[in-house]
C-alpha positions as a Markdown table, in Angstrom:
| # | Residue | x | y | z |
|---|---|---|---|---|
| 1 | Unk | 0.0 | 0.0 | 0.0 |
| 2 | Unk | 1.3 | 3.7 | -1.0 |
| 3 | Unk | 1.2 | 6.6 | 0.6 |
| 4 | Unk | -2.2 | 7.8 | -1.0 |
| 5 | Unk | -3.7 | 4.4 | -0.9 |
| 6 | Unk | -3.1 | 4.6 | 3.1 |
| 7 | Unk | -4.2 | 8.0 | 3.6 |
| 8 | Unk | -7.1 | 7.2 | 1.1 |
| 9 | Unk | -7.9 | 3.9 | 3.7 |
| 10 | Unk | -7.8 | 6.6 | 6.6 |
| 11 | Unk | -10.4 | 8.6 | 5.6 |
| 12 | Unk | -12.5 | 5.4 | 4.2 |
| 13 | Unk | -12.1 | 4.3 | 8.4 |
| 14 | Unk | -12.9 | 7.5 | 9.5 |
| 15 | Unk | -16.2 | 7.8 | 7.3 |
| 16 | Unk | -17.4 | 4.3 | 8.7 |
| 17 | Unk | -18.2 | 6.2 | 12.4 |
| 18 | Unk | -21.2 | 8.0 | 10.8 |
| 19 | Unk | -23.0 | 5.1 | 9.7 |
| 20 | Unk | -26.4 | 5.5 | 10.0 |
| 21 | Unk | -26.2 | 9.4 | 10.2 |
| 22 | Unk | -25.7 | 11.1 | 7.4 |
| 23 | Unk | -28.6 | 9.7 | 4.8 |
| 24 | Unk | -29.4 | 10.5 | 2.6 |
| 25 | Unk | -25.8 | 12.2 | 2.2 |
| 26 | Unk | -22.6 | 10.0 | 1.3 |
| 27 | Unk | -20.5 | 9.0 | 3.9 |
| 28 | Unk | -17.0 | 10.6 | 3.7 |
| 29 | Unk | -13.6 | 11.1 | 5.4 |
| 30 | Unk | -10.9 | 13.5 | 5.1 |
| 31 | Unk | -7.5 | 13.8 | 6.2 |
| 32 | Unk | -4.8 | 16.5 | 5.7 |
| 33 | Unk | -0.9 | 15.4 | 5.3 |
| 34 | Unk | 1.7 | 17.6 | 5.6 |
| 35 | Unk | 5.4 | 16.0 | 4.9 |
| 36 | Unk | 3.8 | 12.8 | 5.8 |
| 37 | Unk | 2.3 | 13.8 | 8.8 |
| 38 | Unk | -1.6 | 14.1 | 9.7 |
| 39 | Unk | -2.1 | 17.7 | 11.3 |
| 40 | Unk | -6.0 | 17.3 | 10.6 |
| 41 | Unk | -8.7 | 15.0 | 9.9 |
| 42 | Unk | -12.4 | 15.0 | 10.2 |
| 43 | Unk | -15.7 | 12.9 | 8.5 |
| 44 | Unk | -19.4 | 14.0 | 8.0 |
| 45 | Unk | -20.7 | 13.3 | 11.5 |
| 46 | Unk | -24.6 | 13.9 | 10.9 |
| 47 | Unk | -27.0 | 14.9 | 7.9 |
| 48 | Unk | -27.1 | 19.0 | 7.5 |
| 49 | Unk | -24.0 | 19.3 | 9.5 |
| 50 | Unk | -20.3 | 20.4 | 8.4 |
| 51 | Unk | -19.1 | 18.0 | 5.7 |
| 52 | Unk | -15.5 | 16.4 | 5.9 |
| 53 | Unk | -13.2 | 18.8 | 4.6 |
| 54 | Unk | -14.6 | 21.4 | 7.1 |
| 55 | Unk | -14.2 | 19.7 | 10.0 |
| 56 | Unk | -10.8 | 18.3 | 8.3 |
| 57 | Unk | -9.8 | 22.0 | 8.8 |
| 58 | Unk | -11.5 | 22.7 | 11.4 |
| 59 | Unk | -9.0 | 19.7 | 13.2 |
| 60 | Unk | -6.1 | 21.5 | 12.5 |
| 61 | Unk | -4.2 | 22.7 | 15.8 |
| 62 | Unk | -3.6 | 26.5 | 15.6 |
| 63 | Unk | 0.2 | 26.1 | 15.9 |
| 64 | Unk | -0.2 | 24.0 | 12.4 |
| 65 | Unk | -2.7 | 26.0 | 10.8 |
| 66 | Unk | -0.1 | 27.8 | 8.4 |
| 67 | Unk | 0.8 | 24.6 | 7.3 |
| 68 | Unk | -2.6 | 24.2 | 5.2 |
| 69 | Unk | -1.7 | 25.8 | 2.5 |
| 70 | Unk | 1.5 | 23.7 | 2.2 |
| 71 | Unk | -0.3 | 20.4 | 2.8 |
| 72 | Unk | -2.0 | 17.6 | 0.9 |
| 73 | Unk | -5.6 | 17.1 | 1.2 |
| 74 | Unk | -6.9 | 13.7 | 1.1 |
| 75 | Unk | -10.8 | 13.0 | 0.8 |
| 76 | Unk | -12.2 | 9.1 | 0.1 |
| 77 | Unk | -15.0 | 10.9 | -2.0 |
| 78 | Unk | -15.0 | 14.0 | -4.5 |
| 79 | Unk | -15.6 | 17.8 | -2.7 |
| 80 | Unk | -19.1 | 19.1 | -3.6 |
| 81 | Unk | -19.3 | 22.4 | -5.3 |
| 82 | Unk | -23.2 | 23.7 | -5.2 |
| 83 | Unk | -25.1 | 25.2 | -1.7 |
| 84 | Unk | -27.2 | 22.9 | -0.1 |
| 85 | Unk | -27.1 | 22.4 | 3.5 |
| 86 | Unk | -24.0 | 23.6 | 4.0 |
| 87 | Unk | -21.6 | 25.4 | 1.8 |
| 88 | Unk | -19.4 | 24.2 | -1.1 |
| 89 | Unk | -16.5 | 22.4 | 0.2 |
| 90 | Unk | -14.8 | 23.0 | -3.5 |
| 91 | Unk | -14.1 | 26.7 | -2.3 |
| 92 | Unk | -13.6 | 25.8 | 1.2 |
| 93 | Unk | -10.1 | 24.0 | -0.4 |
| 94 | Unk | -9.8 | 27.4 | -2.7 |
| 95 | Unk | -9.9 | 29.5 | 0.1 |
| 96 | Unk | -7.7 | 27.8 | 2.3 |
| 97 | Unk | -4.6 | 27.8 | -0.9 |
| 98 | Unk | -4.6 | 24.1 | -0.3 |
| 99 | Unk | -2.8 | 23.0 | -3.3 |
| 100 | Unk | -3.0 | 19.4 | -4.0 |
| 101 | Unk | -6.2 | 17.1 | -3.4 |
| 102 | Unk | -5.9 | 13.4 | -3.5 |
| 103 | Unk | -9.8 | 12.0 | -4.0 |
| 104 | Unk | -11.3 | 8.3 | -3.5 |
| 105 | Unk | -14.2 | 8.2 | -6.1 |
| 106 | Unk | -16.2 | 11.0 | -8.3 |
| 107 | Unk | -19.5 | 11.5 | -6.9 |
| 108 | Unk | -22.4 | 11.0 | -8.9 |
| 109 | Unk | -24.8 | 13.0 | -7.0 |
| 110 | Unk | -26.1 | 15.6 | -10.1 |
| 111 | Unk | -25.2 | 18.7 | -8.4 |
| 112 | Unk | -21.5 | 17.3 | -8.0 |
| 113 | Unk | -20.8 | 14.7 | -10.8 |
| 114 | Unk | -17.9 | 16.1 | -11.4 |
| 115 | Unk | -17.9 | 20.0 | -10.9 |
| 116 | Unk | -16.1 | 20.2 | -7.8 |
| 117 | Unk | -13.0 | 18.3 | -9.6 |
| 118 | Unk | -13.6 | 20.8 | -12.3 |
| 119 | Unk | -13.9 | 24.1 | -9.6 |
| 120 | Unk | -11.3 | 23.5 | -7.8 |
| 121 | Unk | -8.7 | 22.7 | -10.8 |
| 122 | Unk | -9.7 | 25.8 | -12.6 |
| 123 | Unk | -8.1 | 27.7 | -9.2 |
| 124 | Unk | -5.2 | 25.9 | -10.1 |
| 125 | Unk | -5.0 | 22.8 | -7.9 |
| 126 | Unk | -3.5 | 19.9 | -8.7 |
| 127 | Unk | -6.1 | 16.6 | -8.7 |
| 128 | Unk | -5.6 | 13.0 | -8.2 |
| 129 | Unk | -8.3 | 10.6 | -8.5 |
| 130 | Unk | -9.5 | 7.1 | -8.0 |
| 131 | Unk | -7.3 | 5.6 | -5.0 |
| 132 | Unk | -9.0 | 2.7 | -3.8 |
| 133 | Unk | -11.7 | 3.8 | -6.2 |
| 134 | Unk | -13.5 | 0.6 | -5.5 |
| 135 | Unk | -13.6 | 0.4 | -1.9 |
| 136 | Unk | -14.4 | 4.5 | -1.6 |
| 137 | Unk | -17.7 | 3.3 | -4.1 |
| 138 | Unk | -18.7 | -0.1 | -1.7 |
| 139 | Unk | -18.6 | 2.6 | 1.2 |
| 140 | Unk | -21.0 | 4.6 | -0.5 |
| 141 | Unk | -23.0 | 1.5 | -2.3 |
| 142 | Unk | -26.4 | 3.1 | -1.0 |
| 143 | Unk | -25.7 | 6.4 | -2.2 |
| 144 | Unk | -24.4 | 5.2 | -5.8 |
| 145 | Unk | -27.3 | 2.8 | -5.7 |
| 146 | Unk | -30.1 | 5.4 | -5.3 |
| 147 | Unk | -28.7 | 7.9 | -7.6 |
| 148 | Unk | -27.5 | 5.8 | -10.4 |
| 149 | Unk | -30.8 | 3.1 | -10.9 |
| 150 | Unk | -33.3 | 5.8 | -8.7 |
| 151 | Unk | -34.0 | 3.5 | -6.2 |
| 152 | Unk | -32.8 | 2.6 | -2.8 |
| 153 | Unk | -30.3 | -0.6 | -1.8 |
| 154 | Unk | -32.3 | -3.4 | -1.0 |
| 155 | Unk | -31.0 | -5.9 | 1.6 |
| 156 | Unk | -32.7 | -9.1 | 2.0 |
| 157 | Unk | -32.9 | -10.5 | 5.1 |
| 158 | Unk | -34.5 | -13.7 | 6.8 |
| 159 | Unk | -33.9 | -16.4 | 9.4 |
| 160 | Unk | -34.5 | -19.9 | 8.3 |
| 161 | Unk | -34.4 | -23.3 | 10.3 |
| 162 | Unk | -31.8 | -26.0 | 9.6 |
| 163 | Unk | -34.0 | -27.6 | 7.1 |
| 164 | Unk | -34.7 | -24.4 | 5.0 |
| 165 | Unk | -37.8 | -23.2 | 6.6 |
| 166 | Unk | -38.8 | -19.6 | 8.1 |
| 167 | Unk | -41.5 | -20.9 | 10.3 |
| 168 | Unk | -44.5 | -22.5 | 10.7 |
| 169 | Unk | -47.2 | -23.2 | 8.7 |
| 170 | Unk | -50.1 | -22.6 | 11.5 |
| 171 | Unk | -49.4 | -19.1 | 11.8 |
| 172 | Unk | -47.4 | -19.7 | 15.5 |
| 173 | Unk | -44.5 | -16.8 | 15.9 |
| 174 | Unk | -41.3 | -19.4 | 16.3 |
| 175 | Unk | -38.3 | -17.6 | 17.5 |
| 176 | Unk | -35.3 | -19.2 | 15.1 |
| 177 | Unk | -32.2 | -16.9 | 16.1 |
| 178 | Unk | -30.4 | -16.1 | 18.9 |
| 179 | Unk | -30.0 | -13.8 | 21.4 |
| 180 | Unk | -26.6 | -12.6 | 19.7 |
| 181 | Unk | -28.3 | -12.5 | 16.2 |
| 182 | Unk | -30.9 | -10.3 | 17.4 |
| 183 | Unk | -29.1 | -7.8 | 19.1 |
| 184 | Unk | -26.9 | -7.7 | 15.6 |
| 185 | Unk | -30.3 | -7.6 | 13.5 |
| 186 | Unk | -31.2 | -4.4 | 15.1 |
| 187 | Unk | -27.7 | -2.8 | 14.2 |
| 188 | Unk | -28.5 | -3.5 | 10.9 |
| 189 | Unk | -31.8 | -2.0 | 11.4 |
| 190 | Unk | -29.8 | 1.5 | 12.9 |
| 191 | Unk | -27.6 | 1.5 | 9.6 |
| 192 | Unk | -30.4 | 1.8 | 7.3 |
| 193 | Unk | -33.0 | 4.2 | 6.2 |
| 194 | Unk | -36.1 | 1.5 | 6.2 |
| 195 | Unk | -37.4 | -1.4 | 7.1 |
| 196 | Unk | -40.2 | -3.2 | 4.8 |
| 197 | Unk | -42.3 | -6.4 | 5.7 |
| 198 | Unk | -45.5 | -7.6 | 4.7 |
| 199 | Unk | -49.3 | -8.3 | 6.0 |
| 200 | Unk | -48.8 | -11.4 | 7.6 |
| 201 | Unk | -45.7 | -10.7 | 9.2 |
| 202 | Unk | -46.8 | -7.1 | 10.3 |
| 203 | Unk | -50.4 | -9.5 | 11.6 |
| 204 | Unk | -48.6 | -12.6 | 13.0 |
| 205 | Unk | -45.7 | -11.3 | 14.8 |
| 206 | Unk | -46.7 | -7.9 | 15.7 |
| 207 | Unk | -43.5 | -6.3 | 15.2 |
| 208 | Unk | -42.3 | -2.8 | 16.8 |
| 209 | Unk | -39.9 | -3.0 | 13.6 |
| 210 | Unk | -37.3 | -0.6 | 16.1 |
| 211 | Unk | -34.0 | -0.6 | 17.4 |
| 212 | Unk | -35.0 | -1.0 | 21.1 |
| 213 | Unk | -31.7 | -3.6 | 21.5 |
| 214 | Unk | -29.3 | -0.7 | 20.0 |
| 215 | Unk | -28.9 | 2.5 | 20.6 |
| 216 | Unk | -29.1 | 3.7 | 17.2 |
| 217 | Unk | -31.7 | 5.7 | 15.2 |
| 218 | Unk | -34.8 | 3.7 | 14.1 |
| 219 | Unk | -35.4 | 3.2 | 10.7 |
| 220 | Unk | -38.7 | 4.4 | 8.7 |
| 221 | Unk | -41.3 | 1.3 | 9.3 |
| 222 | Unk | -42.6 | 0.4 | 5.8 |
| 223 | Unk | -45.7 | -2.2 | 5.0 |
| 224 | Unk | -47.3 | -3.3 | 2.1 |
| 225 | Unk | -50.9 | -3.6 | 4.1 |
| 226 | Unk | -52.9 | -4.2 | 0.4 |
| 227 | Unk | -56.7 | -3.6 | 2.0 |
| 228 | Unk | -56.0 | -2.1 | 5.1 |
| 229 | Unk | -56.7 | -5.1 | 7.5 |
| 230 | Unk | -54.0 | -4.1 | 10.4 |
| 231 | Unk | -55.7 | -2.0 | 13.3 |
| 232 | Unk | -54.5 | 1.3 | 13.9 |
| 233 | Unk | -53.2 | -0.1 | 17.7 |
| 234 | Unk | -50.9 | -2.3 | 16.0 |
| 235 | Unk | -47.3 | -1.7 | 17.4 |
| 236 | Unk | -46.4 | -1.1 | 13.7 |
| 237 | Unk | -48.3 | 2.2 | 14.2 |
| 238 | Unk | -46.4 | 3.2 | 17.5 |
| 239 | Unk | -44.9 | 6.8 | 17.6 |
| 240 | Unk | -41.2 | 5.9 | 17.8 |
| 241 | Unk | -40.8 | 6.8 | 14.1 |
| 242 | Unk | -42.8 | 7.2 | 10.8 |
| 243 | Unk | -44.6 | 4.5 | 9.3 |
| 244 | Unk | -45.4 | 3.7 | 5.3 |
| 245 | Unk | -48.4 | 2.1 | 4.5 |
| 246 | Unk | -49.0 | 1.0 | 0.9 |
| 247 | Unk | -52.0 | -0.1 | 0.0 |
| 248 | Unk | -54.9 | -0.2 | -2.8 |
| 249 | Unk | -57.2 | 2.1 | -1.2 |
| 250 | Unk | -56.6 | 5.4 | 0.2 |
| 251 | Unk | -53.7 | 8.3 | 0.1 |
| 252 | Unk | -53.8 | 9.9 | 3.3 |
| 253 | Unk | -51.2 | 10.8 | 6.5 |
| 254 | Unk | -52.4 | 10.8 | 10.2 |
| 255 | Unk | -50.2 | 12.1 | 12.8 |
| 256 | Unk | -46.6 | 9.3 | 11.8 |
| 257 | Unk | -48.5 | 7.5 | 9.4 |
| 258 | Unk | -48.1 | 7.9 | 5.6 |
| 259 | Unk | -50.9 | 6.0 | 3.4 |
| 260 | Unk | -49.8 | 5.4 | 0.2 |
| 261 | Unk | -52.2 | 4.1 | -2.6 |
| 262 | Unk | -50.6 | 1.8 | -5.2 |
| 263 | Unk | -51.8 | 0.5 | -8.5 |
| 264 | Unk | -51.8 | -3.9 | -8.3 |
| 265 | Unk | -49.8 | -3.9 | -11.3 |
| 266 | Unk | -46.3 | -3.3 | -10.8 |
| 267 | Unk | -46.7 | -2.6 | -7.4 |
| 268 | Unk | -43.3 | -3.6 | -6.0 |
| 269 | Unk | -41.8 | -1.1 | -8.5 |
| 270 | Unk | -44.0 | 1.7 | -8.0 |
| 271 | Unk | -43.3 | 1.4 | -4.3 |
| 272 | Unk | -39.4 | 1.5 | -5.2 |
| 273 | Unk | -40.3 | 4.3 | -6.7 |
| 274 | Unk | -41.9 | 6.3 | -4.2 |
| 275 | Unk | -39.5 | 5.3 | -1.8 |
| 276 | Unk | -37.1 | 6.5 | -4.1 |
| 277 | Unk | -39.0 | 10.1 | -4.3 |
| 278 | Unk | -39.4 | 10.3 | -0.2 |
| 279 | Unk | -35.5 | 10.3 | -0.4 |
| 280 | Unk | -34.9 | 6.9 | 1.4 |
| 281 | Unk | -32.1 | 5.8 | 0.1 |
| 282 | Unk | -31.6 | 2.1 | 1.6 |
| 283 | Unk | -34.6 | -0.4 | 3.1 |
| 284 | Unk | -33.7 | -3.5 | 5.3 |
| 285 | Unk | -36.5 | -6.3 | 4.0 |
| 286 | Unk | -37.3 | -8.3 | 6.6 |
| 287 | Unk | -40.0 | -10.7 | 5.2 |
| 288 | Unk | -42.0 | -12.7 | 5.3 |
| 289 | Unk | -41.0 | -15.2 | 3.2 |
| 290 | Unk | -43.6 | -14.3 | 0.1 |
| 291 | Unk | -42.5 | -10.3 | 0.4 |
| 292 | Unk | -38.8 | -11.6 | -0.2 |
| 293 | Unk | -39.6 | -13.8 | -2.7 |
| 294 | Unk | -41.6 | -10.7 | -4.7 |
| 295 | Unk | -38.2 | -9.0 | -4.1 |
| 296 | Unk | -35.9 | -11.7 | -5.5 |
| 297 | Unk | -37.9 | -12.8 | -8.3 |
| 298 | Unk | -38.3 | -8.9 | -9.5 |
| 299 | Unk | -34.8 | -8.7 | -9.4 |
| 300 | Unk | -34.8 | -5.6 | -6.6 |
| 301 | Unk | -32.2 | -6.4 | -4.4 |
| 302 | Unk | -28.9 | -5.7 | -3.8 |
| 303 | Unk | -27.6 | -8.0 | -0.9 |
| 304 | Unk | -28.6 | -11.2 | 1.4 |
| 305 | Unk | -28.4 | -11.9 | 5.1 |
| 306 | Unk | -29.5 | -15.1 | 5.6 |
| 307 | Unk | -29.7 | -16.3 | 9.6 |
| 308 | Unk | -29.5 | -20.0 | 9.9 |
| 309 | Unk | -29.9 | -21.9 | 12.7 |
| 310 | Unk | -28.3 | -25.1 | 12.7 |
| 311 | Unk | -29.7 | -27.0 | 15.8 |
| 312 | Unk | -33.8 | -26.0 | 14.6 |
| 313 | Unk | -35.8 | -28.6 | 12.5 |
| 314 | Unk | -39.3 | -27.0 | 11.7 |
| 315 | Unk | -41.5 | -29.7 | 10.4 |
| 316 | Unk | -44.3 | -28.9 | 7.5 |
| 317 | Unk | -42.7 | -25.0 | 7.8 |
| 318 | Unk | -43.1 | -21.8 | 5.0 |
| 319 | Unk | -40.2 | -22.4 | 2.9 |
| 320 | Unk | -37.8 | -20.3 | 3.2 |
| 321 | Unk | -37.0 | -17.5 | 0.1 |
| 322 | Unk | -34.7 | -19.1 | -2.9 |
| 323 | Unk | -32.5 | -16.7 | -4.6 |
| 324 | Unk | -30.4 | -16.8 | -7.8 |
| 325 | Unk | -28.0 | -15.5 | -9.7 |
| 326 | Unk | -26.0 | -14.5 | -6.4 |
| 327 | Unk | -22.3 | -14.3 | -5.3 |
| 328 | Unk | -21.3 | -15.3 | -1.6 |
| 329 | Unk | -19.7 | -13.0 | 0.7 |
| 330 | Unk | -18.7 | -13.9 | 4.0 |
| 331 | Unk | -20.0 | -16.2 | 6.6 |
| 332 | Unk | -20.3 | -15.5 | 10.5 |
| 333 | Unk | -20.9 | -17.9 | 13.4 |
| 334 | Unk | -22.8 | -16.7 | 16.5 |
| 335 | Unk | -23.0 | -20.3 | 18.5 |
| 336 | Unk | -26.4 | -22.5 | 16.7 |
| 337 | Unk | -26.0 | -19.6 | 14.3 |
| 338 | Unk | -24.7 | -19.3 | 10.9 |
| 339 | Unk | -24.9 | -15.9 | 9.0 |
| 340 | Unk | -24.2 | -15.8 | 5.2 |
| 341 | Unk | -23.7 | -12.9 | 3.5 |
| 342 | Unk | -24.5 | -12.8 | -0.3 |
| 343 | Unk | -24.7 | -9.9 | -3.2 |
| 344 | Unk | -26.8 | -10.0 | -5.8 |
| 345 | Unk | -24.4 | -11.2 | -9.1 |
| 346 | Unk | -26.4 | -9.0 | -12.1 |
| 347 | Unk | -26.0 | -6.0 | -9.3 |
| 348 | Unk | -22.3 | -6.6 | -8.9 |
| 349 | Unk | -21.6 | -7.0 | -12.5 |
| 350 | Unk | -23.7 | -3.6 | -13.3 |
């Protein structure tokens, strides 16, 4: 690894502590390197707050700050250059005469996209792109996702019993994962945007759908509820966050729930869609096993996290989702169980 590839690395680490933060905004990391030396760094810590080369800066002890203008700025995705929230950081790095700017990935956010390469190379600075271009664009996957196919990353996941099934067929809530596996399903839950189960699931297991075993923001509660059968006192409907309701029969929002009518044809995509137009940019799919199979079969998904329990036999169960086309990841053990991790293969090879 170079010198630019481990500076690069820094700033991908240092972007990692806001997961779950800054969405719909990229995750990003910055560091500042004079004569090999960090004298700043600093990552988007929350959505509408500074970005990363502003509190990059910011970092900089007073005794160092005339070194700025000497040093090498280092950022793991490209500096934007329009006024949203905050201010461009392309003339941020203009007005502090930083000279040289080492960058992960080009955005590909429209109002970036290039034009803060452009700004800040037209004041003379000298550009260097795509270091560990492909881990900088996995950090972002949701991000890229959303703005490049205008829809968020989908993540599949489901807990199945040894022999393939995700429980039972009488409509009895089984328990398949463990303790360990639960507490690490609601992380997952505090990284994304949304969370999106079905009818049944919603009516058999009356789910909070929250993060109430980690501290961590709860996602927006999503449910395909088709004719409006789940009572308003369903925990669903609790006021912890917002809740989507699709459905084929009214448009309407009450207090922290937002009905959304849907056409029966395409309805999968036309929910994508709107998801897409609310600005969620990733959704956690939690089931049941017929929602993830309308996922999979559609081809709308991005990655898999399939629990397994090893030690659980559920006779005359649901079956549990089959996918295909996929790539595996990784695999983690938490005691009876097994977690794989897949991607989807078409989605990789995009």
């Amino acid at each position: 690894m170079n010198d630019d590839e481990k500076y690069i690395s820094r700033c991908i680490q240092l972007a990692k502590l806001a997961a779950g933060n800054v969405a719909p905004n990229p995750m990003v990391g910055a560091v500042l390197i004079f004569e090999n030396k960090i004298i700043g760094e600093g990552y988007h810590q929350k959505y509408g707050e500074a970005h990363a080369e502003v509190n990059c800066i910011n970092n900089v002890d007073e005794k160092d700050k005339l070194l700025i203008p000497k040093s090498t700025l280092y950022v793991s995705l490209e500096p934007c250059a329009h006024h949203g929230k905050t201010p461009p950081c392309a003339d941020l790095i203009i007005k502090n005469k930083i000279k040289k700017v080492v960058i992960g990935c080009q955005d590909v956010y429209k109002e970036v996209a290039g034009k803060g390469i452009e700004k800040i190379q037209n004041a003379g600075v000298e550009v260097i792109t795509g270091i560990l271009e492909k881990e900088c664009k996995d950090l972002n996957k949701r991000f890229f996702t959303f703005h490049q196919k205008q829809r968020p990353y989908i993540i599949l996941k489901w807990a199945q019993s040894a022999n393939g099934k995700t429980g039972s067929n009488n409509n009895q809530r089984i328990l398949i994962s463990n303790d360990y596996s639960n507490h690490l399903v609601h992380k997952w839950r505090s990284e994304e945007a949304a969370i999106f189960i079905g009818t049944n699931t919603a009516l058999r297991d009356k789910p909070f759908l929250t993060t109430r075993l980690w501290k961590g923001n709860n996602p927006v509660r999503i449910v395909i509820d088709k004719e409006l059968k789940l009572p308003l006192g369903a925990n669903l409907f609790s006021k912890e966050t917002n809740t989507i309701i699709f459905n084929f029969v009214t448009n309407s929002i009450e207090e922290n729930l937002n009905f959304i009518k849907i056409n029966k044809e395409n309805s999968l995509q036309e929910m994508l869609l709107s998801l897409y137009q609310l600005n969620i940019q990733s959704v956690l799919v939690e089931g049941g096993a017929k929602t993830l199979q309308s996922f999979i079969d559609q081809d709308f998904w991005d990655e898999a996290r399939v629990i397994t329990n090893e030690k659980m036999v559920i006779e005359n169960g649901i079956a549990a989702p089959e996918m295909r086309d996929f790539l595996f990841v990784t695999q983690e053990k938490y005691f009876n169980d097994r977690i794989n991790y897949y991607q989807n293969n078409g989605t990789v090879n995009q």
